[in-house]
C-alpha positions as CSV (number, residue, x, y, z in Angstrom):
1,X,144.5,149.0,114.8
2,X,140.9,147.6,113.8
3,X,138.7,146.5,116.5
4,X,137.8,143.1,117.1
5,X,133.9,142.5,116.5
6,X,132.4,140.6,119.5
7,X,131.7,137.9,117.1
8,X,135.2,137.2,116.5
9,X,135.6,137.3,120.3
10,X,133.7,135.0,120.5
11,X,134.8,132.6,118.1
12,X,138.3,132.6,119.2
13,X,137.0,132.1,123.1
14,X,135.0,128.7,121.7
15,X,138.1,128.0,120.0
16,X,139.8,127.9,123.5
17,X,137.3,126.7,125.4
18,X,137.1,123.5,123.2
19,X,141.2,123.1,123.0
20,X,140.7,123.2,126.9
21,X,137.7,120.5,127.1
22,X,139.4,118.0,124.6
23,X,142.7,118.2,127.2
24,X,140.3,117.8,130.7
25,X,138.3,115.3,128.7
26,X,141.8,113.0,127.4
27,X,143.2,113.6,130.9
28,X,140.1,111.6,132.4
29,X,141.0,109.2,129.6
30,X,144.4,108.8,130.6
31,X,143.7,108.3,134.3
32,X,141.0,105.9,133.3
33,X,143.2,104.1,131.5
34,X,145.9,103.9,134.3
35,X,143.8,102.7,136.8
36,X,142.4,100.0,134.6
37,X,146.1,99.0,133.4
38,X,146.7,99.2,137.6
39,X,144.0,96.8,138.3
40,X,145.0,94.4,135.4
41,X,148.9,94.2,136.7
42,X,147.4,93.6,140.0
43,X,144.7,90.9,138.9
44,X,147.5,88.7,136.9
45,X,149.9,89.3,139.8
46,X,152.5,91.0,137.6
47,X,153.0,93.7,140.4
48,X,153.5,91.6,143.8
49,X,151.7,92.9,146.8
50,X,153.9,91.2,149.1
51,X,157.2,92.7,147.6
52,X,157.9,96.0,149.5
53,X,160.0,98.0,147.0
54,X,157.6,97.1,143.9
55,X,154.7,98.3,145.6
56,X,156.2,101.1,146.8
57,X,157.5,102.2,143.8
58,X,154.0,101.7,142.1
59,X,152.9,104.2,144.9
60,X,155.2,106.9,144.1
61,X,154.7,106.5,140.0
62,X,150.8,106.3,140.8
63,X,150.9,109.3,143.5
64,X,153.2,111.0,140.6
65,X,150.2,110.2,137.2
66,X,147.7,111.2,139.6
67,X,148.8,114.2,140.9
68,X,150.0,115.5,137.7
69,X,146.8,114.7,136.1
70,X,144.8,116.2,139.0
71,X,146.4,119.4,139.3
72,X,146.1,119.6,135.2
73,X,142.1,119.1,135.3
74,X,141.8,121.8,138.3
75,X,144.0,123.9,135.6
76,X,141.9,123.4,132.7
77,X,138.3,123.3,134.8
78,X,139.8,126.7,136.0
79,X,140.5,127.7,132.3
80,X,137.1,126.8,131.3
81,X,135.4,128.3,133.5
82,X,137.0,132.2,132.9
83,X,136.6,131.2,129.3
84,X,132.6,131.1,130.0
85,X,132.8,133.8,132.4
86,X,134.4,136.2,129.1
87,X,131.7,134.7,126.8
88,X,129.2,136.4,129.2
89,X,130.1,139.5,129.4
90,X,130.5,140.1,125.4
91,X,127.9,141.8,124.2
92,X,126.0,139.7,121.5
């Protein structure tokens, strides 16, 4: 089997390193856009602070977006970051 030049190497880690920035950078998207549709529903009183079981279920559904999205950008930071760490050590 041929060997891979470290050009090609490197190629296919900027190939992966930019499929993992576009997901960290929509995540922060998506989370920006959550909050801001939060604050809306709050601001035209669509989600009543005084009603118990709505606000607690847009605690668990917010606890549930953020957490998901959290743990993905620590997952994807994480990815970048070995990604960079391989780059290095090729030798160009």
């Amino acid at each position: 089997m041929k060997q891979i030049s470290e050009n090609v190497k490197k190629n296919v880690l900027d190939l992966h390193y930019s499929r993992y920035l576009q997901y960290y950078t929509t995540t922060i998207i998506i989370l920006f856009t959550y909050f801001v549709g939060l604050g809306i529903a709050l601001l035209t009183k669509q989600i009543q602070l005084i009603d118990i079981v709505q606000l607690f279920l847009v605690g668990v559904v917010s606890l549930v977006v953020v957490s998901i999205a959290v743990l993905s950008l620590l997952h994807w930071k994480a990815g970048m970051q070995d990604i960079l760490e391989e780059i290095k050590k090729l030798n160009l």
